[in-house]
C-alpha positions, -999 to +999 in steps of 0.1 A: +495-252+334+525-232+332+548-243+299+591-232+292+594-214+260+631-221+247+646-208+218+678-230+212+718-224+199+730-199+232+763-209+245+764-209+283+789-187+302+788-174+338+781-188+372+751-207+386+746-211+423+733-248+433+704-250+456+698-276+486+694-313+478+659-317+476+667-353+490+683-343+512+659-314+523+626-338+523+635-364+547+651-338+569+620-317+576+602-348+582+629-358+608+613-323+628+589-347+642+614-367+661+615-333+679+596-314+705+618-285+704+623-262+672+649-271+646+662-247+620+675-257+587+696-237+568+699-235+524+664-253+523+655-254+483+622-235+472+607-263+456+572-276+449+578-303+471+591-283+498+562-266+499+540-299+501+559-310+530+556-279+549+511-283+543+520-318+551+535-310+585+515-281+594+479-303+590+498-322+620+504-293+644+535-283+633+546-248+629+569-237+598+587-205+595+606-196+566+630-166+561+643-169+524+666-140+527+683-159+558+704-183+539+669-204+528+665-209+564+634-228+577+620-236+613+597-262+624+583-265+659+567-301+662+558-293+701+523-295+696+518-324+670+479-328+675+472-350+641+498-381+633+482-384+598+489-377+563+464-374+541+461-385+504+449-350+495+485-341+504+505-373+496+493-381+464+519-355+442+548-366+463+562-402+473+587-384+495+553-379+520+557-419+535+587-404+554+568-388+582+558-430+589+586-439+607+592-403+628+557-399+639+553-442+650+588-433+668+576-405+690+538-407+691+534-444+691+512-439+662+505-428+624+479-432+597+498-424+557+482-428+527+502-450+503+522-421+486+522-412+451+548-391+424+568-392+395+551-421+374+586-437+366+576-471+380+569-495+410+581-482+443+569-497+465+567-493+507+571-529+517+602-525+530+594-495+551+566-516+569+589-549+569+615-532+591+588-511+613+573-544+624+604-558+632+611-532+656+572-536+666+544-518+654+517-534+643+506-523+609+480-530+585+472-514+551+435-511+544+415-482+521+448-469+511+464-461+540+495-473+559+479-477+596+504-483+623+508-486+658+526-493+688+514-516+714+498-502+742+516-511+775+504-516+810+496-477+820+476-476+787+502-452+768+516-467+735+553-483+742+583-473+725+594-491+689+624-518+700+654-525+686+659-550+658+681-562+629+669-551+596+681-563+564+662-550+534+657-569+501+670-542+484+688-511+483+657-488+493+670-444+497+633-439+514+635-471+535+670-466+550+658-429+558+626-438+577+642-467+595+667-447+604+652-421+617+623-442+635+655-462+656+668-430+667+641-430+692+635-467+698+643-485+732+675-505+724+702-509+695+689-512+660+714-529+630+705-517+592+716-543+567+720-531+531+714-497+537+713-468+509+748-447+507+731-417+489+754-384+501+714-375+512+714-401+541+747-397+546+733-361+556+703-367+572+728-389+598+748-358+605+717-339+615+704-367+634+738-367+655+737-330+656+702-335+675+719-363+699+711-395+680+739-424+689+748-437+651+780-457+639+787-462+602+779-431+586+785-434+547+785-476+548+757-502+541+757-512+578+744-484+601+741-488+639+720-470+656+712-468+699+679-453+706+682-422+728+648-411+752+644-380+730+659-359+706+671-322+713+663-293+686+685-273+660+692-236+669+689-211+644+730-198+654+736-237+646+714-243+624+717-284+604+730-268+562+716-292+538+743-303+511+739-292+476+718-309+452+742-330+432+714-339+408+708-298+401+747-298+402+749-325+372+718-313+352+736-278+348+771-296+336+748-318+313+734-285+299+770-269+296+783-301+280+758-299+253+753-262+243+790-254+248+804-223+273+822-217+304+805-220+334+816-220+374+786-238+394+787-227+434+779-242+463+787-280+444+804-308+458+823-326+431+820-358+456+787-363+457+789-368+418+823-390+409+802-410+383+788-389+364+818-367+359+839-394+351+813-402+324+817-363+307+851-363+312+850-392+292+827-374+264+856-348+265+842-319+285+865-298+308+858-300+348+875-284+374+869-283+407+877-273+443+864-277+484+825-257+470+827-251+433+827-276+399+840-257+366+827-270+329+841-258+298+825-274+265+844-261+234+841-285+210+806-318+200+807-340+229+816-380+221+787-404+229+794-421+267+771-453+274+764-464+314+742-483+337+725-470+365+732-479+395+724-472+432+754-446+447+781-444+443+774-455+407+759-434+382+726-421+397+692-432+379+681-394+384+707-380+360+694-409+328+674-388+312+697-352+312+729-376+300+707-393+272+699-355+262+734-348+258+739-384+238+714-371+217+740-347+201+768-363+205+793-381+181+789-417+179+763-443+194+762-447+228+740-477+251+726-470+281+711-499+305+687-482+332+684-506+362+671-493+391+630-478+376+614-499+347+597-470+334+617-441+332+626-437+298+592-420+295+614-386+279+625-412+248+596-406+225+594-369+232+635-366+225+626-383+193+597-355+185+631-328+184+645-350+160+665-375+181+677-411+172+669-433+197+658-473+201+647-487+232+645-528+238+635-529+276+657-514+300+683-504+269+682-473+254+706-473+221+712-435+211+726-425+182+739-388+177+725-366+153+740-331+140+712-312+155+671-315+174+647-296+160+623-272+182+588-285+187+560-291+212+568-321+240+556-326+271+571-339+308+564-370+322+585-366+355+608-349+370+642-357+356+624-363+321+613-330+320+654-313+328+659-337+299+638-318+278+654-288+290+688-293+281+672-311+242+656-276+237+687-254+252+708-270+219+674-274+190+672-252+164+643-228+167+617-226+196+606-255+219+575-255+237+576-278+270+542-284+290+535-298+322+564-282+339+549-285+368+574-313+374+603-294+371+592-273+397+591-303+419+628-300+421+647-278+404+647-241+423+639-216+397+660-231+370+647-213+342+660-182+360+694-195+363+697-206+324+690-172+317+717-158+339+739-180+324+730-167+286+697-193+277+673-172+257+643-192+284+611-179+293+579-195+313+551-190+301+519-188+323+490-206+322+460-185+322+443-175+354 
């Protein structure tokens, strides 16, 4: 497995370009399948679970292009969907795979998804996905690790259409909303979601959903009303749907300017999609600017502990935790932060405290104290976020830091190790043997 070799103390100065929202890229190829004519996406992230989904889609029929050097533009032609099932082989790496449920039920009348896997930061589970399908009418049952579901079969023997219903989720589920969503698009009748996610991600799938003729009211709101349409047009690439930037790329970059120190311009970021977390550093004292597609951070002096909560958007996002605690870590002062939404995501704690930080954790409270400097050493990922955590720890430790398994990193974060360097890290990868 590939590892990040970091030698610590660089100040960060320059400009980083910020990729595609990987959240918001995900359910967005999956929503292809609502689709029998091509749709292009344009500023598509070249991630690790990008790549997943497009094996995921083609072992259905579909046909991905890519052209990198055309603004990240991708195109999928789901005409000729021949296999309605995703297989563990492919879902077990990535959760985000138990969105092509709700797209494939929608149009084909029927799907067979293994339960998904990912990130090992605690129970996520699909209940709500299936709750709100088999309102609308499938019939589903989950046997030998699969999610089987159906429409039922009407008089000419052809599956029927999914009907419209009101949903109201137990909770705030990102991954529900977005499959419900996108499964009512197509159903026969008006569908109500209750409690749904406001993630700037949904708020962006909606727009590419109207952009393909969807009928949906209350974009950006917990109620969303959707009217089913007979079918969904395509994208062309001259119009082609842009995926936002990643805000959570966007805030791991000023977390990682905020504690090394520098001047840096990020491009291509939306300062709206992330009010709550930079509230929170201008709080700690960090300079940001920004305007309509860039975000400005200047650190020049120790940053001053900030505690939070996580919370689902628009308060401070559970996916930025572990970079912010990093940052804590060499702050002034003591600082408590409360994680609410995963009960195992502060994973990255023990291997913080192996670069010399002072942290305590009593259940879903983290207390972190601030120490004068980390210390390089060995540490290894345990997700995702945990592992830009690391990142931004070995960015400000004295000597070399040596982080494996970043295979999760790669998950999300397009080619960051490149960007640190442009930006003055002293950041290499090193590569597992062959």
């Amino acid at each position: 497995m590939d590892k990040l070799l970091i030698r610590g103390g660089r100040r960060l100065q320059g400009e980083v370009t910020i990729a595609g929202a990987k959240n918001a890229a995900l359910p967005e190829l999956c929503a292809a399948l609502l689709s029998a004519e091509p749709v292009t996406l344009a500023n598509v992230p070249q991630l690790k679970d990008v790549l997943t989904t497009f094996k995921l889609l083609s072992n259905m029929g579909v046909v991905c292009e890519r052209h990198v050097e055309q603004d990240d533009r991708v195109t999928l032609d789901a005409g000729k969907v021949n296999n309605p099932e995703a297989p563990y082989e492919l879902v077990k790496t990535m959760r985000a795979s138990i969105l092509v449920l709700g797209p494939l039920l929608a149009r084909f009348g029927r799907a067979r998804v293994s339960l998904p896997g990912g990130c090992a930061i605690g129970s996520r589970p699909v209940d709500q996905h299936i709750k709100g399908l088999q309102a609308m009418g499938a019939q589903i049952t989950v046997e030998h690790g699969y999610i089987e579901a159906r429409t039922p079969v009407g008089a000419d023997g052809q599956p029927t259409r999914l009907k419209g219903a009101r949903i109201t989720t137990d909770m705030v589920t990102v991954t529900g909303t977005e499959n419900l969503l996108m499964a009512a698009s197509l159903a026969e009748g008006e569908t109500i979601l209750e409690n749904a996610a406001q993630e700037p991600e949904i708020t962006d799938l909606v727009d590419m959903l109207l952009a393909m003729g969807a009928r949906i009211e209350g974009r950006g709101t917990h109620r969303l009303r959707i009217q089913g349409v007979d079918k969904l047009n395509g994208l062309s690439s001259a119009k082609p749907h842009q995926i936002i930037p990643d805000r959570i790329e966007t805030g791991t970059f000023l977390c990682a300017v905020a504690a090394t120190g520098g001047d840096v311009t990020l491009r291509r970021a939306n300062a709206d999609h992330l009010e709550s977390v930079i509230e929170k550093l201008r709080e700690a004292g960090v300079s940001i600017e920004s305007g309509d597609d860039w975000i400005r951070v200047k650190a020049d002096a120790q940053a001053k502990a900030v505690g939070f909560r996580t919370r689902e958007y628009p308060a401070f996002p559970t996916d930025m935790q572990a970079q912010f605690m990093a940052l804590n870590c060499v702050a002034q002062g003591t600082a408590v932060i409360n994680e609410t939404i995963f009960e195992n995501r502060f994973m990255h704690v023990n291997e913080l405290v192996r670069l010399g930080a002072q942290i305590n954790v009593d259940g879903h409270t983290a207390v972190v104290t601030g120490v004068p400097k980390l210390s390089g050493a060995t540490v290894m990922a345990t997700d995702l976020r945990a592992s830009a955590g690391l990142v931004i720890a070995g960015l400000v430790a004295d000597g070399e830091t040596l982080i494996d398994r970043i295979y999760h990193l790669d998950r999300g974060y397009d080619r960051m190790e490149a960007k640190l360097r442009a930006i003055g890290a002293d950041i290499e990868r090193v590569k597992a043997p062959a």
